[in-house]
C-alpha positions as CSV (number, residue, x, y, z in Angstrom):
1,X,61.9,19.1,-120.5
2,X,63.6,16.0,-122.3
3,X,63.1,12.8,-120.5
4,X,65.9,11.7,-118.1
5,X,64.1,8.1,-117.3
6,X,66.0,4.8,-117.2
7,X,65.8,2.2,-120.2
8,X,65.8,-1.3,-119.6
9,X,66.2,-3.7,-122.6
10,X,65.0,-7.6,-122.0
11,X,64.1,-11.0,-123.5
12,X,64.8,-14.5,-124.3
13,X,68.6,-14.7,-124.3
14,X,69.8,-15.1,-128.2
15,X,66.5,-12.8,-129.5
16,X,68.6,-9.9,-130.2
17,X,68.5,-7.8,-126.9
18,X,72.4,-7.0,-127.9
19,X,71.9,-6.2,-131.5
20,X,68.6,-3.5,-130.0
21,X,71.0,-1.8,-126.9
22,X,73.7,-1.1,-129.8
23,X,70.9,0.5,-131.7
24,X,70.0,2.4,-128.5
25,X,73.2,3.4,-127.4
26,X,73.9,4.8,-130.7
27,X,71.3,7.7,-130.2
28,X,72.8,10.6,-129.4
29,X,71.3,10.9,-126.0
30,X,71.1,7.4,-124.7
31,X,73.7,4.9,-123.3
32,X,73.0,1.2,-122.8
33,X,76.0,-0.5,-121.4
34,X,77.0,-4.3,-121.9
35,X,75.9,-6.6,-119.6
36,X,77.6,-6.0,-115.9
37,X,75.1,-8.5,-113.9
38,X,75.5,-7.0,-110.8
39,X,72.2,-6.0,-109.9
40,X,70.4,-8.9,-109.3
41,X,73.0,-10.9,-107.4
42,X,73.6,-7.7,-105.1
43,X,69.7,-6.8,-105.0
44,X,69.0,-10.9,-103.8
45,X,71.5,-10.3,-100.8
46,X,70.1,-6.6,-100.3
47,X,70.2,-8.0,-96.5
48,X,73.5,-7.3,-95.9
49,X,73.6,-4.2,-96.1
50,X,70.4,-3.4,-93.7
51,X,69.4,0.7,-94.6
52,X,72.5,1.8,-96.0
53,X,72.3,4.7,-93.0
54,X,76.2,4.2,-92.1
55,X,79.5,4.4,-93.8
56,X,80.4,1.0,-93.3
57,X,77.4,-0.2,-94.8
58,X,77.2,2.1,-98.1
59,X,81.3,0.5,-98.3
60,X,80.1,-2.9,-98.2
61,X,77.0,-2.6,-100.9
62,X,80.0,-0.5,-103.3
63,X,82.3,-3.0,-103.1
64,X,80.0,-5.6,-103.7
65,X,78.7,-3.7,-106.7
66,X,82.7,-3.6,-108.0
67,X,84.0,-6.9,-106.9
68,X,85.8,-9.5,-109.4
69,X,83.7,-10.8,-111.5
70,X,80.7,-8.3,-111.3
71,X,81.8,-7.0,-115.0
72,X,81.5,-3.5,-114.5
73,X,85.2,-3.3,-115.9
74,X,83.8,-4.2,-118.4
75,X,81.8,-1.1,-119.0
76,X,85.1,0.8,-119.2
77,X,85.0,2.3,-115.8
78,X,87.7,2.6,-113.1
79,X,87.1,0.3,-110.1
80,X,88.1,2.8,-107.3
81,X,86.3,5.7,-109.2
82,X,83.1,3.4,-109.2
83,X,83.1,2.3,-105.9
84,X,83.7,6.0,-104.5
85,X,80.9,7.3,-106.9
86,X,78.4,4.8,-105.0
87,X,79.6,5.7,-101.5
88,X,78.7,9.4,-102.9
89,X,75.4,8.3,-103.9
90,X,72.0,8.9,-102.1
91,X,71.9,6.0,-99.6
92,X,69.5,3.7,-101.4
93,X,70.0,0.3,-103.8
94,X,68.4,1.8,-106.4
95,X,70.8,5.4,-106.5
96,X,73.8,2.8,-106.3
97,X,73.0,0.6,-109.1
98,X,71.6,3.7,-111.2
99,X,75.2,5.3,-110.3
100,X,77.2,3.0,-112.1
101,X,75.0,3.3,-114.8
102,X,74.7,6.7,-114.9
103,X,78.7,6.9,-114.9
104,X,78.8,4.9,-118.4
105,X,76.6,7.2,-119.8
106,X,78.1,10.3,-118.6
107,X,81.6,8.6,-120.3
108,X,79.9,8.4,-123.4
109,X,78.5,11.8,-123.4
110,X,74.7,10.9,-123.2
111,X,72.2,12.3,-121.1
112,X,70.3,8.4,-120.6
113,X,71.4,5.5,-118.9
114,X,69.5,2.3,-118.5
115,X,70.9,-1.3,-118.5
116,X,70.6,-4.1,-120.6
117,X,70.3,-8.0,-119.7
118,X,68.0,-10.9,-121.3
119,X,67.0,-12.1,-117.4
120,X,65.5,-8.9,-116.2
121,X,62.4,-10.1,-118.7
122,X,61.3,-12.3,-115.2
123,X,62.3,-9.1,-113.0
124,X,60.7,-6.2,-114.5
125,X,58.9,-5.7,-110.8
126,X,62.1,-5.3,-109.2
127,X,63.4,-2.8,-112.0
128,X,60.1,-0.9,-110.9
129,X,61.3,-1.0,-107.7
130,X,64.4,0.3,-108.2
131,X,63.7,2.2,-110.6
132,X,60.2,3.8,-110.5
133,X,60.2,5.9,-113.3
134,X,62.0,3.2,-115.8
135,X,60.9,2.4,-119.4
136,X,61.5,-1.2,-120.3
137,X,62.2,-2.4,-124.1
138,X,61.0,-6.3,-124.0
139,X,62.2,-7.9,-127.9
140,X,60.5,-11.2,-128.6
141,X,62.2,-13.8,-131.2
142,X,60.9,-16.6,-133.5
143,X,61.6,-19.2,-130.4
144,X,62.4,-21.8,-132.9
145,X,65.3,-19.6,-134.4
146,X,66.0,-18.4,-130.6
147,X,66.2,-22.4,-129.5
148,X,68.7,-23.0,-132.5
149,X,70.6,-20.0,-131.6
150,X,71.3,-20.8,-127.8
151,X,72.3,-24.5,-128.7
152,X,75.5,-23.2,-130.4
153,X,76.0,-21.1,-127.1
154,X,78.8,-22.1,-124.7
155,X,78.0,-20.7,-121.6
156,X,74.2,-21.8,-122.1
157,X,73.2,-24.9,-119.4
158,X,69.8,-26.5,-120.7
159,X,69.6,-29.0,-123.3
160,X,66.9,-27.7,-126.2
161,X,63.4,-28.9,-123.9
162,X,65.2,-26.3,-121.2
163,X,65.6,-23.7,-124.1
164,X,61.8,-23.8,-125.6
165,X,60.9,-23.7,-122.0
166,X,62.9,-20.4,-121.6
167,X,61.2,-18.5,-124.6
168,X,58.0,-19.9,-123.2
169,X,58.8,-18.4,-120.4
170,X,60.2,-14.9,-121.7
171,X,56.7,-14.8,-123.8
172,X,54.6,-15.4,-121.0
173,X,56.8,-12.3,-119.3
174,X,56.2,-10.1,-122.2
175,X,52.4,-10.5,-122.5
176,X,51.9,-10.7,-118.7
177,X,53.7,-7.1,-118.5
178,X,52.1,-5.8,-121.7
179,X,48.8,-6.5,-119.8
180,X,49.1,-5.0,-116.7
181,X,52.0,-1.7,-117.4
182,X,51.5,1.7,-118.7
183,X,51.7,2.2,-122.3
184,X,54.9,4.9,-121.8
185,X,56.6,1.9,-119.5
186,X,56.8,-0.9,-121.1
187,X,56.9,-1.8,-124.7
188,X,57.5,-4.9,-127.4
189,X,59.3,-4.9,-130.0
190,X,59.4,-8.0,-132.8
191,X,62.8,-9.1,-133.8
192,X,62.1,-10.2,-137.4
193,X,59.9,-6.1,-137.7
194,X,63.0,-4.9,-136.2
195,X,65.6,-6.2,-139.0
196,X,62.8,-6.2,-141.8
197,X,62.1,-2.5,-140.9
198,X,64.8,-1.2,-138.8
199,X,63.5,2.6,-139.7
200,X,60.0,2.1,-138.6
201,X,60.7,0.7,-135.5
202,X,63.4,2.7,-134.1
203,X,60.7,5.1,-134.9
204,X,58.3,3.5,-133.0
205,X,60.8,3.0,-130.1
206,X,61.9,6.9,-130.1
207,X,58.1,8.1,-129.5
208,X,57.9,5.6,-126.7
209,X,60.8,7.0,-125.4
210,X,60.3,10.4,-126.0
211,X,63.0,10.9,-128.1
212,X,64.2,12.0,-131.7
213,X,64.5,9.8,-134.0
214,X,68.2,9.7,-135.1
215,X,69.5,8.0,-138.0
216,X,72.6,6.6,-136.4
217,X,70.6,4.1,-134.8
218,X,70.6,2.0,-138.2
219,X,73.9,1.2,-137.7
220,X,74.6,-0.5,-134.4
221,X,78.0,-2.0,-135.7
222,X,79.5,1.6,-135.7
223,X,79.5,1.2,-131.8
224,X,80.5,-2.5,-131.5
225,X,83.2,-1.6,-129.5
226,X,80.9,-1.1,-125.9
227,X,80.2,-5.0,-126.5
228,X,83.5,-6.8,-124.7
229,X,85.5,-8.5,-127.9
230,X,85.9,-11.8,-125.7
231,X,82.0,-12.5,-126.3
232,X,82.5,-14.1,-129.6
233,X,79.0,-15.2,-130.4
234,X,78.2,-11.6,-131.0
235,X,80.4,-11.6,-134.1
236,X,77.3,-10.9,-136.4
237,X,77.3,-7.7,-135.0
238,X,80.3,-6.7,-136.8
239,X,77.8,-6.4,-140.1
240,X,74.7,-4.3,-140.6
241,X,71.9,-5.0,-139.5
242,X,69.7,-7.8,-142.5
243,X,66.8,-10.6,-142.3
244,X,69.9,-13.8,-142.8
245,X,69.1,-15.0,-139.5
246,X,65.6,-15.0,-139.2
247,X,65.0,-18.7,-140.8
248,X,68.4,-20.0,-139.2
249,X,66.0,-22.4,-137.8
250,X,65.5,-24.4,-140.7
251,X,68.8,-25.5,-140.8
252,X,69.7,-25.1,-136.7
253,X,67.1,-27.8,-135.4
254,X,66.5,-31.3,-135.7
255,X,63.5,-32.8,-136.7
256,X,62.3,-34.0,-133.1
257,X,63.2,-30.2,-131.6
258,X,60.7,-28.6,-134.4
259,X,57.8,-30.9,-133.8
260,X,57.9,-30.6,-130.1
261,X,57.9,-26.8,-130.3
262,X,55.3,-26.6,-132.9
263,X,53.4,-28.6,-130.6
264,X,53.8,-27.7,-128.0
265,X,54.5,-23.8,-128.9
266,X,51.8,-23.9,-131.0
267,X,49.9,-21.6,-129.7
268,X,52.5,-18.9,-128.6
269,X,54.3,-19.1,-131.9
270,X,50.7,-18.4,-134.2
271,X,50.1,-15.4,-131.4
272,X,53.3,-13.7,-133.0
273,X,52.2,-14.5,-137.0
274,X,55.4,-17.1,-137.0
275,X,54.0,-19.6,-139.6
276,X,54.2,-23.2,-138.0
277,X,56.1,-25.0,-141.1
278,X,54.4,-28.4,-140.1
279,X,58.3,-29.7,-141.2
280,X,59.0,-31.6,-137.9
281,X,58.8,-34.4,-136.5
282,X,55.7,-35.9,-134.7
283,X,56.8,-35.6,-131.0
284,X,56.4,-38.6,-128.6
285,X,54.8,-38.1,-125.6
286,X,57.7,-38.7,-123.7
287,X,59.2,-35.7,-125.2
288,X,55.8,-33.9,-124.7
289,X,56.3,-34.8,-121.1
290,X,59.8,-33.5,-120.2
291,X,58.7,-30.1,-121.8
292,X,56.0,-29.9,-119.9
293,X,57.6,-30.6,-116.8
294,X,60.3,-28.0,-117.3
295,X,58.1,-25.1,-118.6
296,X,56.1,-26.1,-115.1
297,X,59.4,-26.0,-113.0
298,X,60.5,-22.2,-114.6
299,X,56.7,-21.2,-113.7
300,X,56.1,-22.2,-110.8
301,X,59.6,-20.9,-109.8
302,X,59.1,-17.7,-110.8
303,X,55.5,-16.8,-109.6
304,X,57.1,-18.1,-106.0
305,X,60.1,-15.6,-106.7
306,X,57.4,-13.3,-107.5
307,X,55.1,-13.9,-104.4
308,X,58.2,-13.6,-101.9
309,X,59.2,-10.2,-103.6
310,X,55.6,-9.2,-103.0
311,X,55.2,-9.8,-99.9
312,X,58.4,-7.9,-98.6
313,X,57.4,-4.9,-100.9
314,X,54.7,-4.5,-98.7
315,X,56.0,-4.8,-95.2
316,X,59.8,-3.1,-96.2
317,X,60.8,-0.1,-94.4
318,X,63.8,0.5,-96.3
319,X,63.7,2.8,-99.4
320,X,65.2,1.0,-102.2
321,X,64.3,3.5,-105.2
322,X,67.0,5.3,-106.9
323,X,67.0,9.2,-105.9
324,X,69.0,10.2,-109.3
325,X,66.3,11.6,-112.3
326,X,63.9,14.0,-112.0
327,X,61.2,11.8,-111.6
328,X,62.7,9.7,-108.5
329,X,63.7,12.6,-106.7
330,X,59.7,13.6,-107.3
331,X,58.7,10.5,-105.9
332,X,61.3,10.7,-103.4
333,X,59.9,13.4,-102.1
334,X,56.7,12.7,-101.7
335,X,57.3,9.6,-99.8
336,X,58.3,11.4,-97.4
């Protein structure tokens, strides 16, 4: 039987989780929608909505999924069709964000649905959760190009210490999860492999997703259009897909922002084969400092987002996994 599981694409905001969900969603049988970012605001106030055993509360968890702002308008999908789609839904989290989800794909004709959005890279347990039988695509960037990429970024709030600490952060994600998760659940992908050799790795990707390769997948621009035309930084998506941006770094950072991160990224950056060019400047300790301060802020954060998601995991009464693929209802049933 072809595979009906979810796929999750994540990473570093600016490594190319955009230009890798257009290459998805132009298989055939697979839909990745642009970014709604529902999901983790709703899934943080989950208690709200208690078990989802009445009417009134299945209402209040769909409109919350649909209200202003949420961006699920902007996956080309009708507000009141949405909302009654959820209220149809099996009565769990999971079945209501894997709804909507499941609605973009069935517009598009594809038998996959799966989301995509840079921060679920710190949130893959609660995509498990949700989602028990997801696969999850993590792409990892040069984080000196990714660093000179999100200072040209409007809508992004750290200065460039903030931004290394954020691809520290991403990395740590990806080789914690590449650790510990089944080989047919989670998987890596290289930006500057993915642009070098598109072929091969869309290859590499379709085997780990139990899918044909198709050739369309080379040419993400051809479906553009799913990405919302008022994100203009995505405007190099309009071209096929080349190498020009993988040394935009030379010219993006300063002196002082390359010799702090190949410092203080030394390590992380040589784990990936990304030359350290020795080009910077020396970084004062100061500066050595502040990074590590941040990078131990975002850490220690996390792992306590971690350990509080833990913890009610365990002593939850309330199903939260998505009843919707053949695999969730499996499990579904077996729980009981």
């Amino acid at each position: 039987m072809s595979s009906d599981r979810p796929i999750f694409v994540v990473g570093c905001p600016r490594s190319g989780t955009t230009m890798l969900s257009l290459m998805i969603h132009a298989h055939p049988r697979l839909a990745m929608p642009p970014e709604s970012r529902f999901l983790l605001k709703v899934w943080r106030n989950r208690a709200k909505f208690g078990d989802l055993s009445t009417p009134e509360q299945r209402l209040a968890l769909a409109k919350a999924c649909v209200r202003t702002g949420s961006k699920v308008r902007d996956l080309g999908l009708d507000p009141q069709e949405t909302l009654d789609a959820i209220l149809a839904a099996p009565p769990t989290l999971g079945s209501a964000f894997g709804t909507v989800f499941k609605m973009f794909a069935d517009k598009h004709g594809a038998a996959r649905w799966g989301d995509k959005r840079p921060a679920y890279y710190a949130e893959v347990d609660v995509l498990l959760r949700l989602f028990p039988d997801a696969q999850i695509v993590h792409i990892v960037r040069d984080g000196r190009a990714n660093v000179a990429s999100l200072k040209k970024m409007p809508w992004w709030p750290y200065d460039s210490i903030g931004s290394m600490a954020a691809w520290s952060q991403a990395e740590y994600c990806s080789q914690r999860n590449t650790g510990r998760l089944p080989d047919d659940t989670f998987h890596v992908i290289r930006y500057e492999s993915l642009v070098g050799d598109p072929e091969q790795e869309l290859r590499e990707l379709c085997r780990f997703l139990d899918e044909d390769f198709d050739p369309a997948m080379l040419e993400p621009s051809e479906v553009r259009d799913v990405v919302p035309e008022k994100k203009i930084w995505h405007t190099n998506l309009n071209n096929s897909v080349s190498t020009d941006r993988v040394e935009s770094w030379r010219k993006g950072l300063e002196p002082w922002e390359l010799g702090l991160m190949e410092t203080v990224l030394r390590r992380k950056l040589k784990r990936w084969d990304y030359a350290i060019s020795g080009d910077g400047a020396r970084p004062s300790p100061k500066l050595v400092a502040k990074y590590a301060k941040d990078a131990f802020e975002r850490r220690s954060a996390m792992r306590k987002r971690w350990a509080e998601e833990s913890r009610e995991a365990a002593t939850s009464t309330v199903p939260v996994a998505a009843r919707l693929t053949s695999r969730q209802l499996e499990l579904a049933a077996h729980s009981g």
